[in-house]
N, C-alpha and C positions, 0 to 999 in steps of 0.2 A: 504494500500500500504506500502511493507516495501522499505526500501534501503539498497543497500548493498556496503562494501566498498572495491574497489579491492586491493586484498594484496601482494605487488609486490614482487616476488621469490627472492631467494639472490642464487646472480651466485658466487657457491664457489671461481671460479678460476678466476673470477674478484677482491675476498677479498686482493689475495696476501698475503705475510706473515704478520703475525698476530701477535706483539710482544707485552707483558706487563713489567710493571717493576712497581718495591714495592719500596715505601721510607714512613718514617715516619715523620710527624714534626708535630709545636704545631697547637692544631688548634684554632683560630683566636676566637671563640664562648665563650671559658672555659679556655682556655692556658694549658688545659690536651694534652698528644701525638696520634695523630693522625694514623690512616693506612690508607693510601693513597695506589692505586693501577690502572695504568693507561694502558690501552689497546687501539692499535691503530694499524695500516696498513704499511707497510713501502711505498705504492704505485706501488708496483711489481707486479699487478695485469696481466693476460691476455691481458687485455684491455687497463693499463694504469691508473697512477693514478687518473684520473676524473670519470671511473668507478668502481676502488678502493673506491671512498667517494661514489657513490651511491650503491653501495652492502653494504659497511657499515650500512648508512643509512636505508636499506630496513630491514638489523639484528634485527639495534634496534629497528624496528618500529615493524617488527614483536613480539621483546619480548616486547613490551610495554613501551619500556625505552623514553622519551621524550627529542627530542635535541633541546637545548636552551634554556631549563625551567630552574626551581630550583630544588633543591635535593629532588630527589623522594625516595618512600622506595622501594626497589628491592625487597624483598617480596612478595610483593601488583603487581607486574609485570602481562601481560596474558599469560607468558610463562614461567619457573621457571629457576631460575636463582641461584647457589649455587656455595659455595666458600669452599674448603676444608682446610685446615690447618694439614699439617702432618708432622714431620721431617725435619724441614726449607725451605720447602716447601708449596708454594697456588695452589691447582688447581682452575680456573676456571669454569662452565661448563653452559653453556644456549644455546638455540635452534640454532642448524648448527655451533657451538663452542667447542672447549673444548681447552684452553693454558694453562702451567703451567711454572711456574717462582720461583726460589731461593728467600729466603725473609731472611733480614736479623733479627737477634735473636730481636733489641730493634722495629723493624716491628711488631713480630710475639707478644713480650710484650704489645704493644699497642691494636693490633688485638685483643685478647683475653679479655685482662683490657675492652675494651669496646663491645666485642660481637659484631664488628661489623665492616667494613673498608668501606670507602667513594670509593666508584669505578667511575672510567671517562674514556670513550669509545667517541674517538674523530671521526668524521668522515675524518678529516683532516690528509692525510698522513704524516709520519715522516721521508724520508730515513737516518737521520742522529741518529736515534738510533736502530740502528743494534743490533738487539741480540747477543750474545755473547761477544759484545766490551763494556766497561765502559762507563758508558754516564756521563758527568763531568755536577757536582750539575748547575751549573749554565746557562747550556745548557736546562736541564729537567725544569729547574725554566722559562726561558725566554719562552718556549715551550708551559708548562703548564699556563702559566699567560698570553699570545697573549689572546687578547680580538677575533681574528677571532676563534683561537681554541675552546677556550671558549663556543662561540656562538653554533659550529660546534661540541659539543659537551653533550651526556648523561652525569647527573652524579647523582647518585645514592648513600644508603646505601646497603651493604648486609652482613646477618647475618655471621656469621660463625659457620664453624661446624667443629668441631675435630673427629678423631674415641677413641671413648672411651678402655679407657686399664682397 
């Protein structure tokens, strides 16, 4: 007898907008710079932000990303998951995704220096960081450190890849 496990569909137009944003800092491990890269929902969803966090959720579960764990390696994911690095610029891209976000230059130094940036995909919407407007360091800091977010969210490595010149 096998079992099988139901894989629940991600209703695009439940996701709502999809914003990331890149900052770097030390990371707590080595006191080397970090790339840090955070994707999340602003809750504009069809349905509303309560099914804004369960599409979310259905994402990650589909790519294999585990919400609440520890740092997985995005790699090792059952869906692929890759992060491009091109001209001050990350794209994103994993299964029903693709975002792309401005990084800035000592980001893209860090990214590189370590092959690799720590990504967190929250299920917890954000309407107060609006793409296109600055989000002030200590709004993203109070944000990213809520122990519900926290909880409510993947977080991962993933390699990076540049296109070679």
């Amino acid at each position: 007898m096998t079992s099988q496990t139901a894989q629940t569909a991600v209703e695009q137009s439940h996701l709502g907008t999809i914003s990331v944003i890149a900052w770097s800092g030390e990371n707590i491990d080595d006191g080397r710079d970090m790339a840090f890269l955070l994707a999340y929902s602003l809750g504009d969803g069809s349905a509303g932000p309560e099914a804004g966090e369960k599409a979310v959720r259905a994402l990650l579960e589909q790519t294999g990303l585990p919400v609440g764990g520890g740092i997985f390696d995005g790699s090792k994911s059952k869906e692929p998951i890759s992060l491009l690095l091109e001209s001050g610029s990350a794209s994103l891209t994993m299964p029903s995704l693709r975002v792309q976000c401005l990084v800035p230059e000592e980001w893209t130094a860090a990214a590189l220096k370590r092959k690799h940036v720590h990504f967190i995909f929250t299920t917890r919407p954000w309407p107060g960081g609006t793409p296109g407007v600055p989000v002030d360091a200590e709004d993203l800091k109070a944000f990213v450190a809520d122990e519900e977010v926290i909880a409510a969210s993947a977080h991962c490595v993933i390699p990076v890849t540049t296109l070679r010149k």
